[in-house]
Biotite code that builds the C-alpha atoms (Angstrom):
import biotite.structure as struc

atoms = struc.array([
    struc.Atom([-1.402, -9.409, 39.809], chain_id="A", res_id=1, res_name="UNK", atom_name="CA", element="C"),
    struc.Atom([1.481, -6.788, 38.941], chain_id="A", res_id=2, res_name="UNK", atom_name="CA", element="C"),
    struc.Atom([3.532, -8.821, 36.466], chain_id="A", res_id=3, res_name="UNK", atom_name="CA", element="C"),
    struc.Atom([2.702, -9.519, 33.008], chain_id="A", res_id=4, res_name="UNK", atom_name="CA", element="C"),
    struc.Atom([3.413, -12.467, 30.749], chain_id="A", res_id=5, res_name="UNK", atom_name="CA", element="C"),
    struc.Atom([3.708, -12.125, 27.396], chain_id="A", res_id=6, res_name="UNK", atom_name="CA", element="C"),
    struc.Atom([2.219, -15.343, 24.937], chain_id="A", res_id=7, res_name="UNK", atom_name="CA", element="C"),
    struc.Atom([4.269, -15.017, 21.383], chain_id="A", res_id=8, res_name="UNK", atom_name="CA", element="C"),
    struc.Atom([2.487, -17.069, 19.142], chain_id="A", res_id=9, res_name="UNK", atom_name="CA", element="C"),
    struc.Atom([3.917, -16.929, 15.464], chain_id="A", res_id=10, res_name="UNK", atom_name="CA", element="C"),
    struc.Atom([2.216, -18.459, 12.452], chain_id="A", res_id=11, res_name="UNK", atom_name="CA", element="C"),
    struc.Atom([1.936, -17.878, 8.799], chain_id="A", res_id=12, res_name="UNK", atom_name="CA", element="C"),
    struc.Atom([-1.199, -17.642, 6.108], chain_id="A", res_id=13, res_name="UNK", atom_name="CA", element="C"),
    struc.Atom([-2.124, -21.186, 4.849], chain_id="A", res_id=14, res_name="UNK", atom_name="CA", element="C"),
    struc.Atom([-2.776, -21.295, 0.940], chain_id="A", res_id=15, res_name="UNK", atom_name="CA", element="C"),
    struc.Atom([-5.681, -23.469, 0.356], chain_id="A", res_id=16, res_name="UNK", atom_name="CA", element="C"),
    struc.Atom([-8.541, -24.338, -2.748], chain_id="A", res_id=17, res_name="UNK", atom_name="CA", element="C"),
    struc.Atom([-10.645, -21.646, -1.321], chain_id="A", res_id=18, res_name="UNK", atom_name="CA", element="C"),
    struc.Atom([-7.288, -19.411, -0.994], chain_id="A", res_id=19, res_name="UNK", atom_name="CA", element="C"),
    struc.Atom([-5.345, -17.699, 1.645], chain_id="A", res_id=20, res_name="UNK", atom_name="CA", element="C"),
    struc.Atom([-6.099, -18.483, 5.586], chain_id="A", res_id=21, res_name="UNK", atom_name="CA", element="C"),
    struc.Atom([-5.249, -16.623, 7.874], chain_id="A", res_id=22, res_name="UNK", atom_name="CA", element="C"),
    struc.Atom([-5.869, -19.654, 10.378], chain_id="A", res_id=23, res_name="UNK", atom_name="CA", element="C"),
    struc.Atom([-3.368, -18.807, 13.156], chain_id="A", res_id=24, res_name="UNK", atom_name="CA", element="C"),
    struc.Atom([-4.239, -14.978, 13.357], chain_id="A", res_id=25, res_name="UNK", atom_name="CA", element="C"),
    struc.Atom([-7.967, -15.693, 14.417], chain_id="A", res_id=26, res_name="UNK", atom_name="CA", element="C"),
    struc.Atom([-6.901, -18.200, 16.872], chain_id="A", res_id=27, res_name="UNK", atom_name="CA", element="C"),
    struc.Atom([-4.292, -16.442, 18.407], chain_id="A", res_id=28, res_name="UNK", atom_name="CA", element="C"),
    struc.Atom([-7.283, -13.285, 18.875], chain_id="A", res_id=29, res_name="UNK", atom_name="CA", element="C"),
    struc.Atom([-9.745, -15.783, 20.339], chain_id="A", res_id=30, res_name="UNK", atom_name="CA", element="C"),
    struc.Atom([-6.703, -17.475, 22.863], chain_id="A", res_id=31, res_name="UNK", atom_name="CA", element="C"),
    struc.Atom([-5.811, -13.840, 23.575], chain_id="A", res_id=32, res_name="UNK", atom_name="CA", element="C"),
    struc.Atom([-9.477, -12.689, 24.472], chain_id="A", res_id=33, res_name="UNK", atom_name="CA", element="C"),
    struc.Atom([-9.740, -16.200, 26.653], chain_id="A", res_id=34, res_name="UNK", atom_name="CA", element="C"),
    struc.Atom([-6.235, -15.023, 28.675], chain_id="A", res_id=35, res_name="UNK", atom_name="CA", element="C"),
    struc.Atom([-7.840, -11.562, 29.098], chain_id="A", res_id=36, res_name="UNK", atom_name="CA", element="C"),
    struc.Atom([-11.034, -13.270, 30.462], chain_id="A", res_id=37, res_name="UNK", atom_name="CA", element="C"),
    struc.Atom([-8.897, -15.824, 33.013], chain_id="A", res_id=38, res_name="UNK", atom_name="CA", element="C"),
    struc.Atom([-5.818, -12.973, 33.585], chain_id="A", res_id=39, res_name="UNK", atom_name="CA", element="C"),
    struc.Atom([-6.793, -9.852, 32.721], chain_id="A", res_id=40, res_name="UNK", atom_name="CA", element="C"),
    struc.Atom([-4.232, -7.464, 31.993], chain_id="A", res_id=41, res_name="UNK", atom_name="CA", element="C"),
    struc.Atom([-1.660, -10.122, 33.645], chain_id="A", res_id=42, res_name="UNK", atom_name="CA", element="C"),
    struc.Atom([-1.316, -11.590, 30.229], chain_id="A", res_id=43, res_name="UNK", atom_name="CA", element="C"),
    struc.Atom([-0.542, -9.457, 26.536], chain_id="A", res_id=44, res_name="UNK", atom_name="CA", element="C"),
    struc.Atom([-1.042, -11.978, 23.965], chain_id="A", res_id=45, res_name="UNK", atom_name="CA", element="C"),
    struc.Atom([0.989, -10.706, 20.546], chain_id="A", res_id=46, res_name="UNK", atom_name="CA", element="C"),
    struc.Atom([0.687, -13.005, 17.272], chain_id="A", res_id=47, res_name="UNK", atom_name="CA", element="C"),
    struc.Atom([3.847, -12.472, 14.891], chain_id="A", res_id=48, res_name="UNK", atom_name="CA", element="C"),
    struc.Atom([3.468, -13.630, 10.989], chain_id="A", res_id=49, res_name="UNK", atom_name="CA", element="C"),
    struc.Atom([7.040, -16.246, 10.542], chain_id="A", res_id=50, res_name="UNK", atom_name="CA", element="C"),
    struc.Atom([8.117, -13.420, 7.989], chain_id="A", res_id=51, res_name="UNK", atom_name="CA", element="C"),
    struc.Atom([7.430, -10.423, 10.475], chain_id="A", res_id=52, res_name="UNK", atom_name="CA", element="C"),
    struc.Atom([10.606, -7.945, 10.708], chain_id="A", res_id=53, res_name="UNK", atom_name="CA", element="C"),
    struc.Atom([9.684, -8.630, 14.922], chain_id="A", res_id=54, res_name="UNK", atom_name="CA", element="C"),
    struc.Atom([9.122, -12.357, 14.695], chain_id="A", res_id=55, res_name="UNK", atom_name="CA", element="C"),
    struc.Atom([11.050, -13.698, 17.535], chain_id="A", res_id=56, res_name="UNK", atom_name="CA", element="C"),
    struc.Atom([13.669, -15.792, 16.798], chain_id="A", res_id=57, res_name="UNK", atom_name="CA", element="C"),
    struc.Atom([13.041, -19.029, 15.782], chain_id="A", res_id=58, res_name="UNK", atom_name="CA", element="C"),
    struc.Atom([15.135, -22.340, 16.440], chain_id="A", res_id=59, res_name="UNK", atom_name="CA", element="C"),
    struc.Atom([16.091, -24.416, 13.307], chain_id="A", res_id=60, res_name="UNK", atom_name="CA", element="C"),
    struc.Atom([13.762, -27.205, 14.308], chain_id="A", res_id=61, res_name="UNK", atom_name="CA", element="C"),
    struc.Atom([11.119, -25.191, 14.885], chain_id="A", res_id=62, res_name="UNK", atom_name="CA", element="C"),
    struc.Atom([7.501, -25.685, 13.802], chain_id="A", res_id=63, res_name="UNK", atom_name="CA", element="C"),
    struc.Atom([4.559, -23.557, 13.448], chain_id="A", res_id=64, res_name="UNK", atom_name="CA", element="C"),
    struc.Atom([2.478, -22.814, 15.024], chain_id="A", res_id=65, res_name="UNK", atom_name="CA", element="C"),
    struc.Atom([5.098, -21.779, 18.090], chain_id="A", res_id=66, res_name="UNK", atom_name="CA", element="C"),
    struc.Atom([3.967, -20.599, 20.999], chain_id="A", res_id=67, res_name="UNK", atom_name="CA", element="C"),
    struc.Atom([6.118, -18.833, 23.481], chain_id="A", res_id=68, res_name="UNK", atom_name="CA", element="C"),
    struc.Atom([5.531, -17.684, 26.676], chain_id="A", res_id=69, res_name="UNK", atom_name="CA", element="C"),
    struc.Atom([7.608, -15.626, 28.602], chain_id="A", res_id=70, res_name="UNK", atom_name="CA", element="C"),
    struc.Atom([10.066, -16.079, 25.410], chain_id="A", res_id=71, res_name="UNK", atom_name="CA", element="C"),
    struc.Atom([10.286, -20.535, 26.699], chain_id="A", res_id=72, res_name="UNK", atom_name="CA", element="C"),
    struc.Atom([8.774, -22.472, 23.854], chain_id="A", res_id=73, res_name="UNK", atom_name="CA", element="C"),
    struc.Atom([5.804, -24.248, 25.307], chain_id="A", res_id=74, res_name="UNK", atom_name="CA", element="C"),
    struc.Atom([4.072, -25.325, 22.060], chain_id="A", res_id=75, res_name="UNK", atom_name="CA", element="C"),
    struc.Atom([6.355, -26.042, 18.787], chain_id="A", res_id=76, res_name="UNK", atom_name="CA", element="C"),
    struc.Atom([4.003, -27.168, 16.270], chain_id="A", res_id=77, res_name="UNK", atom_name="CA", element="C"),
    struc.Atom([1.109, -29.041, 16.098], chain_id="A", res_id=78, res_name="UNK", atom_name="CA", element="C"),
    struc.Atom([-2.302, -27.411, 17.681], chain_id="A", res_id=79, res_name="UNK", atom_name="CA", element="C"),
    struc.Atom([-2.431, -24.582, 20.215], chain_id="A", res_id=80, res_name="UNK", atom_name="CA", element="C"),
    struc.Atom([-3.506, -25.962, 23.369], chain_id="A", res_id=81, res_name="UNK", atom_name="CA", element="C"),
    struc.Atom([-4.923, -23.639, 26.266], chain_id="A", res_id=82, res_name="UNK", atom_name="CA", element="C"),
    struc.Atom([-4.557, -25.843, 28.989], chain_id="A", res_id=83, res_name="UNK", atom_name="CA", element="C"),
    struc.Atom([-0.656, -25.752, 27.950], chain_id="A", res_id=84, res_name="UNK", atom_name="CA", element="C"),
    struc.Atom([-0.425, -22.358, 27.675], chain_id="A", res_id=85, res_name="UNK", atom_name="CA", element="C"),
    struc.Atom([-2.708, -21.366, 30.785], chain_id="A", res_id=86, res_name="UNK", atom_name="CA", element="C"),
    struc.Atom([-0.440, -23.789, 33.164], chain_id="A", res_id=87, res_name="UNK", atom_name="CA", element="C"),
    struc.Atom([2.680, -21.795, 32.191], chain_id="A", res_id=88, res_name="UNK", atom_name="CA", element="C"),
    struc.Atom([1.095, -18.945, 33.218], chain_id="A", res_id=89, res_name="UNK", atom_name="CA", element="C"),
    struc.Atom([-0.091, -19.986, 35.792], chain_id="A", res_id=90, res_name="UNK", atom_name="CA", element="C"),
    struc.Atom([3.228, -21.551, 37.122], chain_id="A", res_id=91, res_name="UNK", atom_name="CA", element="C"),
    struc.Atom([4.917, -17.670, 36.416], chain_id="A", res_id=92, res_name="UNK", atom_name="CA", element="C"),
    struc.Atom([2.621, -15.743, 37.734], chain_id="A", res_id=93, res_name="UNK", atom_name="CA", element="C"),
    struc.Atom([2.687, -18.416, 41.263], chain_id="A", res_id=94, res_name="UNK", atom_name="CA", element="C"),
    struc.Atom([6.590, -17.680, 41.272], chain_id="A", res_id=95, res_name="UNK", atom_name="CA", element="C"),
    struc.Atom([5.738, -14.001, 41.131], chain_id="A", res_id=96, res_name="UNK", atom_name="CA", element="C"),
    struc.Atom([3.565, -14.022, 44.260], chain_id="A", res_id=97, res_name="UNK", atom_name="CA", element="C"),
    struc.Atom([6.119, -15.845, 46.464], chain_id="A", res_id=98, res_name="UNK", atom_name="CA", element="C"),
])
């Protein structure tokens, strides 16, 4: 596999009783380590805080947690779903081969 998708997954800390959670950040390490293990280098995974100077841009009806991949919003809000995310992939990197 020679090209490389990039999953953009931007989120923000959750205040809670117990705190600050940083919620989004673990999951987006533990969906990027599960890419690696399916893709391998195919696949960079970056997470992006909503008030990081890089965030990408974000729609006004936007909601977190937003996943993008290939810069096309594939999840906008709600949980982040592997099977989701893996099909895109999946579907780029098939067009890639052809």
């Amino acid at each position: 596999m020679s090209a490389q998708v990039t999953v953009s997954i931007v989120g923000a800390p959750i205040a809670c009783a117990e705190g600050v959670k940083d919620s989004w950040r673990e999951f987006a390490k533990w969906v990027g380590g599960q890419l690696h293990q399916r893709f391998g280098e195919a696949v960079q995974v970056k997470y992006f805080d909503l008030f990081d100077a890089n965030c990408p841009p974000i729609t006004e009806n936007a909601q977190l947690p937003l996943v993008l991949v290939d810069g096309e919003v594939v999840i906008n809000g709600g949980k982040i779903l592997m099977p989701v995310i893996r099909r895109k992939i999946e579907t780029i990197l098939e067009k890639e081969t052809l």
